[in-house]
PyMOL Python script that loads the backbone (N, CA, C, O; Angstrom):
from pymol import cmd

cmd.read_pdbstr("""\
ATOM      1  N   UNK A   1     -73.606  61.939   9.846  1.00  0.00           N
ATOM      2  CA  UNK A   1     -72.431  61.540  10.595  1.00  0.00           C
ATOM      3  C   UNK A   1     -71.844  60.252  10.021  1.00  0.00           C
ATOM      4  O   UNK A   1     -70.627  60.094   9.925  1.00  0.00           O
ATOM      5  N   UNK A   2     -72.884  59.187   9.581  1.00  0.00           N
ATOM      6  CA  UNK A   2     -72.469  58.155   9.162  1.00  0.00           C
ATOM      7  C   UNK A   2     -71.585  58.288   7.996  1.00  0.00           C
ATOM      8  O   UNK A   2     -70.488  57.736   7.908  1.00  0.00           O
ATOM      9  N   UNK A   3     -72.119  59.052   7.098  1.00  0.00           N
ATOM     10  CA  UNK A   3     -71.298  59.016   5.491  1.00  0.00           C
ATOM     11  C   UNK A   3     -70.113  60.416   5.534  1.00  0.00           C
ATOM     12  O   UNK A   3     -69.677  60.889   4.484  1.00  0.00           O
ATOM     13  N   UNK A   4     -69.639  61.036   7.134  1.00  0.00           N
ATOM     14  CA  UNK A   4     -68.575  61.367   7.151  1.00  0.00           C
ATOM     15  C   UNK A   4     -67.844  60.678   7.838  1.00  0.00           C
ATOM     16  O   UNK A   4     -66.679  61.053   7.705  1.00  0.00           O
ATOM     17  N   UNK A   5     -67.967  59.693   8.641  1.00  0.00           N
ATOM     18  CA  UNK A   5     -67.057  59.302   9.085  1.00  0.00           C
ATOM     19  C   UNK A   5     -66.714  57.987   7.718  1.00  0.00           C
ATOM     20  O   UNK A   5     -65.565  57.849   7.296  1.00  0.00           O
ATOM     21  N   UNK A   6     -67.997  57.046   7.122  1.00  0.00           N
ATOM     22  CA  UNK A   6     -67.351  56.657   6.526  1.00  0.00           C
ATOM     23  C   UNK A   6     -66.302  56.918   5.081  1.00  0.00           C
ATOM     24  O   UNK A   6     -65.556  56.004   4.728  1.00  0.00           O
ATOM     25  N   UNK A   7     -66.336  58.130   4.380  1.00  0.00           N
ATOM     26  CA  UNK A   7     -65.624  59.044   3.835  1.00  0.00           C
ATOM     27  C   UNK A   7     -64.119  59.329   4.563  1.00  0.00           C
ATOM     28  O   UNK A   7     -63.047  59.065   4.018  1.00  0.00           O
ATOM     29  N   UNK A   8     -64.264  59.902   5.857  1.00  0.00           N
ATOM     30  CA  UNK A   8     -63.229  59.833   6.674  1.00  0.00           C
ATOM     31  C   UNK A   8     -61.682  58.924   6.471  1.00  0.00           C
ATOM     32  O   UNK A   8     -60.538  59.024   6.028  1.00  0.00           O
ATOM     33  N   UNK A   9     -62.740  57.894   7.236  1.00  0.00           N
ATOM     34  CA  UNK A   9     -61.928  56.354   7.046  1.00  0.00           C
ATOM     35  C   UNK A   9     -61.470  56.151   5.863  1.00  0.00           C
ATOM     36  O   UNK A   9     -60.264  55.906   5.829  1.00  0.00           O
ATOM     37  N   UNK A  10     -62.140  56.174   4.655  1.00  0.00           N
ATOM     38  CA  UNK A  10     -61.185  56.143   3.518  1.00  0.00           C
ATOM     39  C   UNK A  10     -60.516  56.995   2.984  1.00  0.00           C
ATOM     40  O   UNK A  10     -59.795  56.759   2.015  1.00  0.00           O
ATOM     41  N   UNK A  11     -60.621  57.943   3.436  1.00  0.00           N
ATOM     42  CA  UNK A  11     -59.624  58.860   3.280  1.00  0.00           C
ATOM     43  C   UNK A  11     -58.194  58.804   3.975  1.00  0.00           C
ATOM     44  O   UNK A  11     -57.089  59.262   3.682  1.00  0.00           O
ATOM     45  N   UNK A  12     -58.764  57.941   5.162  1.00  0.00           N
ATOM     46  CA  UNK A  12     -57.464  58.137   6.184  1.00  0.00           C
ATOM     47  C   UNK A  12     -56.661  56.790   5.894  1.00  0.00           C
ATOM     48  O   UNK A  12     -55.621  56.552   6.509  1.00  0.00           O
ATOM     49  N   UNK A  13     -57.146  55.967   4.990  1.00  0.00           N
ATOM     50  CA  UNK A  13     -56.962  54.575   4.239  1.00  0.00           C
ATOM     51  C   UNK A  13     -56.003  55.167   2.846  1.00  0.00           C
ATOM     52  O   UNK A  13     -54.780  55.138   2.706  1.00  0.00           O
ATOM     53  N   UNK A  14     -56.640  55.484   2.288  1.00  0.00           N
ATOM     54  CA  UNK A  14     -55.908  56.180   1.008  1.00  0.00           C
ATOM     55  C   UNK A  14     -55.042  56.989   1.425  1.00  0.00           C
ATOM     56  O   UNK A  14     -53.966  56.669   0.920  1.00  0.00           O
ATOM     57  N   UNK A  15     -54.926  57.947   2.136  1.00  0.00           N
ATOM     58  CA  UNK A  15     -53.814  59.090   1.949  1.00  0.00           C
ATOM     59  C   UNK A  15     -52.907  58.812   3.104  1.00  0.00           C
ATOM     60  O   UNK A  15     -51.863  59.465   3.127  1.00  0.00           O
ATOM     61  N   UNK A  16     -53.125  57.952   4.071  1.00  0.00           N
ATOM     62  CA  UNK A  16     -52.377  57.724   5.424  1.00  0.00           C
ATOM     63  C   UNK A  16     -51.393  56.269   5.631  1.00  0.00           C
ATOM     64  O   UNK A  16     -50.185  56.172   5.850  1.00  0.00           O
ATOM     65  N   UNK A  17     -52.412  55.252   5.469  1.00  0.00           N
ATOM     66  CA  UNK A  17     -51.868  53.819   5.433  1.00  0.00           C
ATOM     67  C   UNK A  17     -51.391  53.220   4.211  1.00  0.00           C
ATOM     68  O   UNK A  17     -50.276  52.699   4.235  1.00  0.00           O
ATOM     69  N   UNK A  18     -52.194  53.213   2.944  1.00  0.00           N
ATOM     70  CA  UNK A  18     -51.737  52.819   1.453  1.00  0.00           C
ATOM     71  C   UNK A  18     -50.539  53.555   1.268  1.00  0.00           C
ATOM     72  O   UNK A  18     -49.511  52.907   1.463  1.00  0.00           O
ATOM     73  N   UNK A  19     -50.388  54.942   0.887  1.00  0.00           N
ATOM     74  CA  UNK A  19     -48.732  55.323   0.874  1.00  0.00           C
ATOM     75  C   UNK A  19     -47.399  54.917   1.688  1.00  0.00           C
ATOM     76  O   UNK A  19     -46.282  55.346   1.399  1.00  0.00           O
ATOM     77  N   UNK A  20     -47.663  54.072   2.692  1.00  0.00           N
ATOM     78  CA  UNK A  20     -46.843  54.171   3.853  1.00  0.00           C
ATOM     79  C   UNK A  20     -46.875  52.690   3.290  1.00  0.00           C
ATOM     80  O   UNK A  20     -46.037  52.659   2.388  1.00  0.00           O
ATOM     81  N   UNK A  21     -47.462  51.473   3.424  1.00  0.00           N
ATOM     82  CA  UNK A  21     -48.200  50.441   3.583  1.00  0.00           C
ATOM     83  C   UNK A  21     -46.958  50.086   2.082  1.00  0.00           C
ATOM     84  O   UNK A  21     -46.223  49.132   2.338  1.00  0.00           O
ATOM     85  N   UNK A  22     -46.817  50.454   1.283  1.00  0.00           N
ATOM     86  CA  UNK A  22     -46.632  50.300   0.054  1.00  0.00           C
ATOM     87  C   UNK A  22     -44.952  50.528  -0.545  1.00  0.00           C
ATOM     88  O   UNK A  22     -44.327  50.047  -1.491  1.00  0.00           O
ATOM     89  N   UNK A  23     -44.603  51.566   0.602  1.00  0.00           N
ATOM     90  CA  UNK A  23     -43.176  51.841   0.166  1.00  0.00           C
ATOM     91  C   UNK A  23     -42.378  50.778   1.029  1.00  0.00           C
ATOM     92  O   UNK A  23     -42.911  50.112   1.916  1.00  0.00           O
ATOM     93  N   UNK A  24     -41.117  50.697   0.693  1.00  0.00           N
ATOM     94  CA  UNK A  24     -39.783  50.291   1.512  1.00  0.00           C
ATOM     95  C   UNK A  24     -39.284  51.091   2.348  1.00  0.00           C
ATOM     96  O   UNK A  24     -39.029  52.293   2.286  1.00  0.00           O
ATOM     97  N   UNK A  25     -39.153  50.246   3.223  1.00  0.00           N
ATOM     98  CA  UNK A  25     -38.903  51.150   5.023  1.00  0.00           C
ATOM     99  C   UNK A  25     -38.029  51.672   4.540  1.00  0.00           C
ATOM    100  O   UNK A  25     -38.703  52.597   4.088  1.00  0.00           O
ATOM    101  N   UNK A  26     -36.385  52.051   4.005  1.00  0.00           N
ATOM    102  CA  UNK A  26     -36.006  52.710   3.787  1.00  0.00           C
ATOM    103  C   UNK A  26     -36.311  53.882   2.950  1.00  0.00           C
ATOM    104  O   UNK A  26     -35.479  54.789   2.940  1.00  0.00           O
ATOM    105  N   UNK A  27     -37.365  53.994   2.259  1.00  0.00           N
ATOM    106  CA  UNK A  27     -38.002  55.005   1.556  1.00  0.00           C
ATOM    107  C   UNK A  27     -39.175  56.286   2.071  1.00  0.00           C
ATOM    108  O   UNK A  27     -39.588  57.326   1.557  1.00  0.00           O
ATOM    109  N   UNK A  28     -39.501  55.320   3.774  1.00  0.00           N
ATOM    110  CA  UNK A  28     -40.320  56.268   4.140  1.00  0.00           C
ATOM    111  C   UNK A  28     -39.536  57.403   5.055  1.00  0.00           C
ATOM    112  O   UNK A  28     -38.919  57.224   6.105  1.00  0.00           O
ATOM    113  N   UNK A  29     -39.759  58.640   4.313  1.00  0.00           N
ATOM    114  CA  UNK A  29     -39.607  59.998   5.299  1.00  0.00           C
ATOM    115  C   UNK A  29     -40.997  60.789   5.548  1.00  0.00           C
ATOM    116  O   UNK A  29     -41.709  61.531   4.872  1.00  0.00           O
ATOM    117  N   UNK A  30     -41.041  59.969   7.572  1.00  0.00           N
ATOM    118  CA  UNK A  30     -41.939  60.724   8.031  1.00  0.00           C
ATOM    119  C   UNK A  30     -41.485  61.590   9.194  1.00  0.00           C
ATOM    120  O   UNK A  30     -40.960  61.089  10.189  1.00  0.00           O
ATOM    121  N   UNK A  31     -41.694  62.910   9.057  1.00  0.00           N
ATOM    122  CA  UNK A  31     -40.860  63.713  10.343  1.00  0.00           C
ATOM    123  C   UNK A  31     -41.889  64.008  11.476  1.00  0.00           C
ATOM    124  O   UNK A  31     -43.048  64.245  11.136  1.00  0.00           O
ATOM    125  N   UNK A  32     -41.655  64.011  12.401  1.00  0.00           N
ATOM    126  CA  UNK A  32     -42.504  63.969  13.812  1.00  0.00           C
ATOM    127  C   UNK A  32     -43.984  64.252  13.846  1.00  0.00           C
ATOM    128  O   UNK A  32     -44.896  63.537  14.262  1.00  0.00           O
ATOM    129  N   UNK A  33     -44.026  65.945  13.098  1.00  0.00           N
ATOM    130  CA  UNK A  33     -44.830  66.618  13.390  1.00  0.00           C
ATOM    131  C   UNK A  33     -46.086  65.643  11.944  1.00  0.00           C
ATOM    132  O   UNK A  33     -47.263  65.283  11.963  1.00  0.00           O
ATOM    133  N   UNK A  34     -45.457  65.606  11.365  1.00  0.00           N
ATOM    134  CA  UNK A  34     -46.544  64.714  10.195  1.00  0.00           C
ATOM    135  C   UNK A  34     -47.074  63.661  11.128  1.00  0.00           C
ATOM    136  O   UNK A  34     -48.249  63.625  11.494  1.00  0.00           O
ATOM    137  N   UNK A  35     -45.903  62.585  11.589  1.00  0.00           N
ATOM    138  CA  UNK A  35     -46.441  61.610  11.940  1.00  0.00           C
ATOM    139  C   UNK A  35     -47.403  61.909  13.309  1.00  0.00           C
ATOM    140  O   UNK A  35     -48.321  61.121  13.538  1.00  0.00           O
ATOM    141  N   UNK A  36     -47.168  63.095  14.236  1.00  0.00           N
ATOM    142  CA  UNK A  36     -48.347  63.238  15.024  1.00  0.00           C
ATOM    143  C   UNK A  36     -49.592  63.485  14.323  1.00  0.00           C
ATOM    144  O   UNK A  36     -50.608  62.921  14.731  1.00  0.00           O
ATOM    145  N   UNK A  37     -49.646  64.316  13.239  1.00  0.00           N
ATOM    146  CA  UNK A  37     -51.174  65.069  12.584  1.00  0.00           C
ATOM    147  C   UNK A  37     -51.512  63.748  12.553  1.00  0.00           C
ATOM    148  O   UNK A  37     -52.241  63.367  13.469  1.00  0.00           O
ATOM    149  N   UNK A  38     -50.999  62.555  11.329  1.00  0.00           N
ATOM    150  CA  UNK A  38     -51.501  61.243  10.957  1.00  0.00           C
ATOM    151  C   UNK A  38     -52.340  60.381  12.310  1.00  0.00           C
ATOM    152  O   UNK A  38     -53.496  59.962  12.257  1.00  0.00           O
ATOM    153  N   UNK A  39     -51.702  60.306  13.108  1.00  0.00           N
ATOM    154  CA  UNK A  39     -51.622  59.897  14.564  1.00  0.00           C
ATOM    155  C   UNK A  39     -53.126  60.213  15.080  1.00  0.00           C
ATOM    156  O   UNK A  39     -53.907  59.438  15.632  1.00  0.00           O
ATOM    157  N   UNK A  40     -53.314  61.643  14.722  1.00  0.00           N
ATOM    158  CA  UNK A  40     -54.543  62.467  15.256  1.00  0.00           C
ATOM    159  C   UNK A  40     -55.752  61.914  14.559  1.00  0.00           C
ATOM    160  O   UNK A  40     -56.754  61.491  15.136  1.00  0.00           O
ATOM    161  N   UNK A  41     -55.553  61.959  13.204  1.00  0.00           N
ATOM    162  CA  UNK A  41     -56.280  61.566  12.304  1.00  0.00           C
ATOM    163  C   UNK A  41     -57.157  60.187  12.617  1.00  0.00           C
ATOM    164  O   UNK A  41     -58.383  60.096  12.547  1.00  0.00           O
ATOM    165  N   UNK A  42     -56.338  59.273  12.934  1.00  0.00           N
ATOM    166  CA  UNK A  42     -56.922  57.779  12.649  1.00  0.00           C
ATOM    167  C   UNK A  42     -57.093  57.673  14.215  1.00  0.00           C
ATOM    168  O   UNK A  42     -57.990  56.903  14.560  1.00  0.00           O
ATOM    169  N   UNK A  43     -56.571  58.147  14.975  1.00  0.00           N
ATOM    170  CA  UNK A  43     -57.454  57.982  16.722  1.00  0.00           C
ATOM    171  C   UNK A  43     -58.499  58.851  16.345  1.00  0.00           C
ATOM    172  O   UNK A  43     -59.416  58.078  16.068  1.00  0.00           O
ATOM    173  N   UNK A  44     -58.965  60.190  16.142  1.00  0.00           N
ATOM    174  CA  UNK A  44     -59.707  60.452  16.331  1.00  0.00           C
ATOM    175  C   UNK A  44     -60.939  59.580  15.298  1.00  0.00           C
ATOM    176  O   UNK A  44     -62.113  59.590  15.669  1.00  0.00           O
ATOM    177  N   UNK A  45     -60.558  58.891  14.070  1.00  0.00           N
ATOM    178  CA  UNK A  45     -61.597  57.863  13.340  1.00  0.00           C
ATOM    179  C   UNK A  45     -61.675  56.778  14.252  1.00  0.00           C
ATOM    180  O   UNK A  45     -62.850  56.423  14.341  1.00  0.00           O
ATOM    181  N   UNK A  46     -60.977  56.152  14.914  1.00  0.00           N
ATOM    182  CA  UNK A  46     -61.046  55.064  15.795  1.00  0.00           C
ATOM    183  C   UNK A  46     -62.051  55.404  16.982  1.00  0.00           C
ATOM    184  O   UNK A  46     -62.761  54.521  17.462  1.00  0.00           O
ATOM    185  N   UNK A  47     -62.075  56.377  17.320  1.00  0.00           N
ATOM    186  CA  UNK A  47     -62.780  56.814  18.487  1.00  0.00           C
ATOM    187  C   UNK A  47     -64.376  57.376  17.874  1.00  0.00           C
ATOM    188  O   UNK A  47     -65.384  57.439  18.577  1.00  0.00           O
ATOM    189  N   UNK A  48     -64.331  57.607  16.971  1.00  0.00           N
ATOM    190  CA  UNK A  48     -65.813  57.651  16.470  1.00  0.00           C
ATOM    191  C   UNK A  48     -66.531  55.860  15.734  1.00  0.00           C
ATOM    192  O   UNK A  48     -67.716  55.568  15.572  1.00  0.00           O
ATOM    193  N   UNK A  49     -65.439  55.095  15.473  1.00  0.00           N
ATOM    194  CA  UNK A  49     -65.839  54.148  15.200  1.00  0.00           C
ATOM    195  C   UNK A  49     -66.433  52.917  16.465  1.00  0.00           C
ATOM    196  O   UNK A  49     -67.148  51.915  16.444  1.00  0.00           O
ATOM    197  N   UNK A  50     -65.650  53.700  17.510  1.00  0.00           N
ATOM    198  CA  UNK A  50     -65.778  52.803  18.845  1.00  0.00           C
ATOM    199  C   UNK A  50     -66.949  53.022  19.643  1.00  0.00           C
ATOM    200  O   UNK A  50     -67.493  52.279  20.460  1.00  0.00           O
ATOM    201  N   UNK A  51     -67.272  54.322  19.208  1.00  0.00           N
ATOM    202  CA  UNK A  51     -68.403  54.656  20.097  1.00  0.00           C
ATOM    203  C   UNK A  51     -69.640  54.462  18.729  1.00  0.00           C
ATOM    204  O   UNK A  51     -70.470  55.328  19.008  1.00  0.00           O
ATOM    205  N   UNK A  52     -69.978  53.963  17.821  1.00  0.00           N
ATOM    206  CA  UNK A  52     -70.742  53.969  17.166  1.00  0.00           C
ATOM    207  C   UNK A  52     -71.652  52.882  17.997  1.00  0.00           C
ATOM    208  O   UNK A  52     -71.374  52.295  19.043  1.00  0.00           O
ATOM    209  N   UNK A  53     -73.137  52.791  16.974  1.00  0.00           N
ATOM    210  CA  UNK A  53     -73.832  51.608  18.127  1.00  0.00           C
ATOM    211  C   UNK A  53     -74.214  50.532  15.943  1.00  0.00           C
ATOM    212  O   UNK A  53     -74.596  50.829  14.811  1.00  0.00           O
ATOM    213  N   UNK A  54     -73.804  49.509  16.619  1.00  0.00           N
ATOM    214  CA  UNK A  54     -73.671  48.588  16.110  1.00  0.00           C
ATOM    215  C   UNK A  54     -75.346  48.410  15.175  1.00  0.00           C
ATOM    216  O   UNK A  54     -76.287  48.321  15.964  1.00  0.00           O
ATOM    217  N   UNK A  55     -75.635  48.371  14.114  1.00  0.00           N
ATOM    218  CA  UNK A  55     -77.700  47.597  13.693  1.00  0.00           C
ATOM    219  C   UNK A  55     -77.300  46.786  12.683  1.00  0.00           C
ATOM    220  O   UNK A  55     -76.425  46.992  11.842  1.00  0.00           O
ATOM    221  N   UNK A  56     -78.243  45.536  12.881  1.00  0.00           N
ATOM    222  CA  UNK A  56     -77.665  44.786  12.047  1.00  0.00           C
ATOM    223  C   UNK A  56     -79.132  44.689  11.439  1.00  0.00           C
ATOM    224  O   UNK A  56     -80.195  44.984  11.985  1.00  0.00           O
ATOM    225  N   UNK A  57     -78.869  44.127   9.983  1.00  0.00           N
ATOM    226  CA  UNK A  57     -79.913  44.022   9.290  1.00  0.00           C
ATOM    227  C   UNK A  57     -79.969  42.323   8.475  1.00  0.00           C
ATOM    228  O   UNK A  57     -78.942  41.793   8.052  1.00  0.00           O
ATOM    229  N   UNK A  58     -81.160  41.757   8.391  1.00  0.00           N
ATOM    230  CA  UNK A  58     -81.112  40.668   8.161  1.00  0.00           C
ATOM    231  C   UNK A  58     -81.223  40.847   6.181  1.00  0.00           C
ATOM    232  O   UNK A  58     -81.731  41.767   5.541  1.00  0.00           O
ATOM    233  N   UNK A  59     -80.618  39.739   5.737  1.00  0.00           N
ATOM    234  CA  UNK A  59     -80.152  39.782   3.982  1.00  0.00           C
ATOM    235  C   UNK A  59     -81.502  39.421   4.063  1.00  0.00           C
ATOM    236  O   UNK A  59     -82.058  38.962   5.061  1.00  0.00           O
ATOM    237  N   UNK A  60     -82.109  39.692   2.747  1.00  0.00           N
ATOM    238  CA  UNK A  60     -83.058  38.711   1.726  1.00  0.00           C
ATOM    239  C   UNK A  60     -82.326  37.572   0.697  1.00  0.00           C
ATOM    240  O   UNK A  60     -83.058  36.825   0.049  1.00  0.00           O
ATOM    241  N   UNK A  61     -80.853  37.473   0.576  1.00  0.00           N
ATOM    242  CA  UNK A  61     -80.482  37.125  -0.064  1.00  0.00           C
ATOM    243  C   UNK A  61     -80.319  35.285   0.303  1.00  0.00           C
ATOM    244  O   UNK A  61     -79.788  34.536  -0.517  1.00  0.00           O
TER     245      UNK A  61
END
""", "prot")
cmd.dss("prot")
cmd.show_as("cartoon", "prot")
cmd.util.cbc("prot")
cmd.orient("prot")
């Protein structure tokens, strides 16, 4: 679960936010139904990231 969601997230980083993130507002054409799928995409990563349980590990470094 861990190394799909984190896969996920960069995926939804690369193909969702960096293209968008990068152009000039006049350059972006996003039409509804895209921008809902996108929409779906990164709530439903947000919502697996929210409910994750936090372990922290101490460095040797």
């Amino acid at each position: 679960m861990l190394r799909g969601v984190r896969f996920f997230g960069c995926g939804c980083f690369g193909a969702i936010r960096n293209p968008l993130g990068h152009l000039p507002n006049d350059e972006i054409e996003l039409d509804e139904q895209t921008a809902l799928e996108q929409l779906a995409a990164l709530s439903l990563f947000a919502r697996w990231v929210d409910q994750a349980d936090l372990e922290e590990t101490t460095s040797t470094r």
